[in-house]
Every structure is written in C-alpha cells, then in structure tokens.
C-alpha positions in Angstrom: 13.4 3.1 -19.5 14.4 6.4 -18.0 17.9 7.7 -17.4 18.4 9.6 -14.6 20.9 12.1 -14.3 22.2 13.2 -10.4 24.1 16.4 -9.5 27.0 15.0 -8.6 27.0 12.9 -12.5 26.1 9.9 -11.2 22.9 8.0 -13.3 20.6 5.4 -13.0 18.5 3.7 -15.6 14.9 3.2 -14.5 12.4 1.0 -15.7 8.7 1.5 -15.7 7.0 0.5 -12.4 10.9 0.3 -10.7 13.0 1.3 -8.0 16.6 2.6 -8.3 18.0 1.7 -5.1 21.8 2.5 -5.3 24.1 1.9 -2.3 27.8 2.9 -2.2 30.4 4.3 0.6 29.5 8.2 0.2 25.9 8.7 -1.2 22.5 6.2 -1.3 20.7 6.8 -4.6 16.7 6.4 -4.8 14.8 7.2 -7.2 11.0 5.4 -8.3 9.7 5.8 -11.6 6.2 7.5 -11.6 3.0 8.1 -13.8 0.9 11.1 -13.3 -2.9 10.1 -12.8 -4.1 12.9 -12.5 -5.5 15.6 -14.6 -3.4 18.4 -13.8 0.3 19.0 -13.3 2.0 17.4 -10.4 4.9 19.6 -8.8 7.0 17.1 -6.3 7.9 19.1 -3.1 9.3 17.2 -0.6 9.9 13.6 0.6 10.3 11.2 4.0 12.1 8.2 4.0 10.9 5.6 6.6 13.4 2.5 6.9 10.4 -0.2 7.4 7.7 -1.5 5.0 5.5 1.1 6.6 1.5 0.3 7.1 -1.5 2.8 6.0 -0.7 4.8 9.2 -0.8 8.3 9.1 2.1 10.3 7.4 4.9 11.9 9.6 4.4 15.5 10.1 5.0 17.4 6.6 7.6 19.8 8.4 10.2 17.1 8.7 10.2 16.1 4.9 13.4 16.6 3.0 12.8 19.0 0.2 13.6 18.3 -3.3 16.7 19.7 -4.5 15.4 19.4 -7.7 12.4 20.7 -9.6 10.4 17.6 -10.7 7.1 18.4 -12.4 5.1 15.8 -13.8 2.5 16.3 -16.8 -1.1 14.8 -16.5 -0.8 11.4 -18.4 2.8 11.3 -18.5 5.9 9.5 -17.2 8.5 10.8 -15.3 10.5 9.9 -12.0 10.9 10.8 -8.5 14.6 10.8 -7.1 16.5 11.7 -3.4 20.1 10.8 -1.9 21.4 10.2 1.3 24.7 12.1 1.0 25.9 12.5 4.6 28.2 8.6 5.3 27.9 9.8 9.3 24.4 10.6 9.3 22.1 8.3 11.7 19.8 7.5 8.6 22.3 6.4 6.5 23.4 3.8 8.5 20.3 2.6 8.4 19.3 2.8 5.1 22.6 0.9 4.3 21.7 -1.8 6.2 18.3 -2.1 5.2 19.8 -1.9 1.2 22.5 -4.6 2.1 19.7 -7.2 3.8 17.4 -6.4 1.1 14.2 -5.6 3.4 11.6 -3.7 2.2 11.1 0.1 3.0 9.0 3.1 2.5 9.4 6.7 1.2 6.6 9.4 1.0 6.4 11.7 -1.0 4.5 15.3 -0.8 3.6 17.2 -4.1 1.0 20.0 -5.1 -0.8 21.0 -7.8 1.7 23.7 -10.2 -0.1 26.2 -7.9 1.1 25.1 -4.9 -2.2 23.6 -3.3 -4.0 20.8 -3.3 -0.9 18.6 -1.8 -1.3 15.2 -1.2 1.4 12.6 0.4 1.5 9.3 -1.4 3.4 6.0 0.3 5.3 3.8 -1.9 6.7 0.6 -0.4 10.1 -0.1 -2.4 10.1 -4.3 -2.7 13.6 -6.1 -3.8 12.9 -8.0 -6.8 13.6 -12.0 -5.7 16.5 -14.0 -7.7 17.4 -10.0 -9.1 19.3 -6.4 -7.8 16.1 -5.0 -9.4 14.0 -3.2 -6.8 9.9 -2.7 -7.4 8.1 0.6 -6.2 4.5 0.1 -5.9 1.6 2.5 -4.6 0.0 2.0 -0.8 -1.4 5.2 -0.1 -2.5 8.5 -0.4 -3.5 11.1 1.5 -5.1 14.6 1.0 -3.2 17.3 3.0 -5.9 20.3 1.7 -9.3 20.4 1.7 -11.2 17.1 3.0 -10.2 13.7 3.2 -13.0 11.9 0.8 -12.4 8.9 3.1 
C-alpha cells in the first residue's frame, strides 16, 4: 500500500498493481502504482491521457504530453507510483474524463520517462480497468515504445 500525498493535501492510498481514480467537482485525481523493471533509474517526465481503452497504436506526439509537476524517480527493483490531476472544472478534457469516471469505462494514459540522464525515453500505455462489484480501479501494462535509439521490434 502506498499513500499518496497531492499539492493541494489531498491523498490517495494505492495498492500494488492499482489505480487511484478520484473524481470530485474541482480536480480528477489519477495516479497508478508502478514497479521499475529495469536496471537503471526511471525519471517520469511527462504524461497523455487518452479517454478510450486505447489499442497498440502509435503514441500521440511527445510535444503535447502534460509535464509532471512533480519529480517522480523510480529505483531499479523498486516500487513507487505515478500520479496527474485534471484541475481545470471548464476544461474540455475534464468533462470527459468525468464522464468516462462516472460510467466506469475503461481508459488509457501514457506515460513518457528517461533514464536519470535524460535519454533513453520510452512511452509506456496503461489501460486503467474499473474493478467489477468494487470502486477499485486496476492499471495494467499494454505497451511500450522506445522514443531513442531503435525500436527492437
């Protein structure tokens, strides 16, 4: 179990493999616990939020990622979590998120790290699944993607 601490004081407790998908009248919450599989430090940059359980299509363009306000490394090995809000009640997307959240469909969020040196970034695609007979939410791995160097597919 994690417990995840926002700017604005609000928390959310995480378990392992979960989703914290928070909805209220001024600020969406989400946040996905994560495990580093890798063999170096993972520095999360950035992240895109697409309202649909998206396929193994290519990412959006990299540009138009929202970057973290928050400096999330993650240790090779280790645990740690991944968290972004929808703060803006007028904004387009948070319409739609909120009615995604309220009808319980699945969705997708990408999210864009490096190495602690800045390079070798990668996006990876998690759908986030709403737990049946629950509130839980799951957030499970569908993708990744090299953005430097070649594509070993």
């Amino acid at each position: 179990m994690q417990k995840i601490n926002w700017g604005d004081q609000h928390w959310t407790h995480l378990r392992g493999g979960g989703a914290g998908v928070e909805l209220t009248d001024e600020v969406i919450y989400l946040s996905l616990s994560l495990r580093n599989v890798g063999n170096g430090i993972a520095v999360l940059q950035a992240w895109d939020p697409i309202p649909a359980p998206a396929g193994t299509d290519r990412y959006r363009p990299i540009d138009g990622f929202r970057a973290q306000q928050r400096d999330l490394f993650i240790a090779s090995g280790d645990v740690a979590f991944w968290q972004g809000a929808f703060r803006d009640p007028e904004a387009p997307e948070f319409a739609t998120f909120a009615e995604v959240i309220r009808a319980r469909q699945r969705f997708s969020v990408d999210l864009l790290y490096s190495d602690h040196e800045g390079g070798q970034r990668a996006v990876t695609r998690f759908g986030i699944v709403p737990v049946e007979s629950s509130d839980a939410w799951f957030g499970a791995v569908t993708k990744h993607w090299r953005i430097d160097g070649v594509d070993p597919r």
